[in-house]
C-alpha positions as CSV (number, residue, x, y, z in Angstrom):
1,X,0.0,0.0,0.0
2,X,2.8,2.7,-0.9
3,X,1.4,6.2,-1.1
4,X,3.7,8.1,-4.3
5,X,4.0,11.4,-3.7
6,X,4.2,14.0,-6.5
7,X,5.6,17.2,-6.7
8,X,5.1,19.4,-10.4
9,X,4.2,15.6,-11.1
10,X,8.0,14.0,-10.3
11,X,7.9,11.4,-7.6
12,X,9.6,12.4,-4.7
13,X,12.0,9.6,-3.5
14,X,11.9,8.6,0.3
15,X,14.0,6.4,2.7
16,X,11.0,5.8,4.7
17,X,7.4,5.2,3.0
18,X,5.0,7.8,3.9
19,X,2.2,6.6,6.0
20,X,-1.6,7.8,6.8
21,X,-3.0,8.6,10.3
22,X,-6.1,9.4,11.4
23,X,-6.6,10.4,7.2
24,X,-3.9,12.3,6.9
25,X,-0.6,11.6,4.9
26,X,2.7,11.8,6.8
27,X,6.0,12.3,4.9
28,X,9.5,12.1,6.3
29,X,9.6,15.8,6.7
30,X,13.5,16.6,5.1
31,X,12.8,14.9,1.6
32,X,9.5,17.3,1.4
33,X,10.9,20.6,2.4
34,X,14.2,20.3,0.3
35,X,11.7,18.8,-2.8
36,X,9.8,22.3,-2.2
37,X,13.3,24.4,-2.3
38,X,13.8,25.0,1.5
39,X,16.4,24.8,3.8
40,X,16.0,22.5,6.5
41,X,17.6,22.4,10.2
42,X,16.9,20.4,13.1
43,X,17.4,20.9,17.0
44,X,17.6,18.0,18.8
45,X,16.9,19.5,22.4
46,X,13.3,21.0,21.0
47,X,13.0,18.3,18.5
48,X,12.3,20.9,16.3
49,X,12.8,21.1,12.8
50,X,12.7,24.4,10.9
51,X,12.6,24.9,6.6
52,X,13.8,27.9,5.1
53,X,12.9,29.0,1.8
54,X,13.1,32.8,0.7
55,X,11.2,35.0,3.1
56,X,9.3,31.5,4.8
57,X,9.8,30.0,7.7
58,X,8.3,27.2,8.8
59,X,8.4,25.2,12.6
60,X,7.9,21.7,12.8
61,X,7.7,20.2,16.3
62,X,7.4,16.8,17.2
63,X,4.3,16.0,18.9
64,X,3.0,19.5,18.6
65,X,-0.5,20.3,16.8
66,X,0.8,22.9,15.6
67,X,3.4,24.3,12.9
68,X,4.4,28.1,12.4
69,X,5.0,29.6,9.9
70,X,6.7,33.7,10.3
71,X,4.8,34.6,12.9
72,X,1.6,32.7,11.9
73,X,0.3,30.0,14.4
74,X,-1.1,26.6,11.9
75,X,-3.5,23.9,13.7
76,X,-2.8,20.4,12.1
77,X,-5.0,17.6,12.9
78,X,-2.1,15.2,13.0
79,X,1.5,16.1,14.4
80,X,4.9,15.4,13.4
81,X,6.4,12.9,14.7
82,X,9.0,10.1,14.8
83,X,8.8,6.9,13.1
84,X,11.3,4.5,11.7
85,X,13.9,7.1,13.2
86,X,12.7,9.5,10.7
87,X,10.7,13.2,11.1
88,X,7.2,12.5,9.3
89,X,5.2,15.5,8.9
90,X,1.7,16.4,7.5
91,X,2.6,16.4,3.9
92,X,-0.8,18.9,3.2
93,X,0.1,21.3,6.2
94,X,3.9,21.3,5.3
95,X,3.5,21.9,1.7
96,X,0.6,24.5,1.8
97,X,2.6,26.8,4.4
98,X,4.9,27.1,1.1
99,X,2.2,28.3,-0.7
100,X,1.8,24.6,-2.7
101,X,-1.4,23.1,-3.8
102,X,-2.1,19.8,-2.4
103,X,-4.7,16.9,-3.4
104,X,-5.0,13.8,-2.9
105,X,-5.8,11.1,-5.5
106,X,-8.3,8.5,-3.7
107,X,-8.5,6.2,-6.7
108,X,-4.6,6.1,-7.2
109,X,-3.9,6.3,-3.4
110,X,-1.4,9.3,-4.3
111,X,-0.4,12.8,-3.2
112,X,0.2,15.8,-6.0
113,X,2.2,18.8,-4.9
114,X,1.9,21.9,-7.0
115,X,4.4,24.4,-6.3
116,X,3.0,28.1,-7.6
């Protein structure tokens, strides 16, 4: 049951398969923000990760139902979090902070990415 995940309709390549939860689609979070053009960092104490990309910022943290992005607080219904010793995010919530389009494909079980 492998969930592709398209961006500008090029599959993104993962080490770890992205999963759903409670509906929503999980990505390992540093193979999304660097497909999208961002600069990623990650601090360990906050288990925290943060994507840079032009005059964006976004906040990650694990466990948190939240993401920010500048200054702007984002409710997620599904946090980050670790799995397979990896950072999955909310592919949707991730993307869409960097002004993407998301949908999801029900019959082909697949995630496009459209980057304005």
């Amino acid at each position: 049951n492998r969930i592709p995940v398209y961006l500008n309709n090029r599959e993104i390549c993962f080490d770890v398969d992205p999963v759903i939860i409670d509906g929503r689609t999980l990505v390992p979070m540093r193979d999304v923000f660097e497909a999208l053009g961002a600069v990623v960092s990650w601090n360990g104490e906050t288990e925290t990760a943060t994507a840079q990309k032009g005059d964006t910022t976004v906040q990650v943290q694990i466990g948190s139902n939240t993401i920010r992005k500048n200054n702007q607080i984002i409710s997620v219904d599904v946090p980050a979090r670790i799995i397979w010793n990896r950072t999955l995010v909310p592919v949707r919530a991730v993307s869409e902070a960097f002004e993407s389009v998301v949908k999801w494909d029900n019959n082909e079980r697949a995630v496009y990415i459209e980057i304005n």
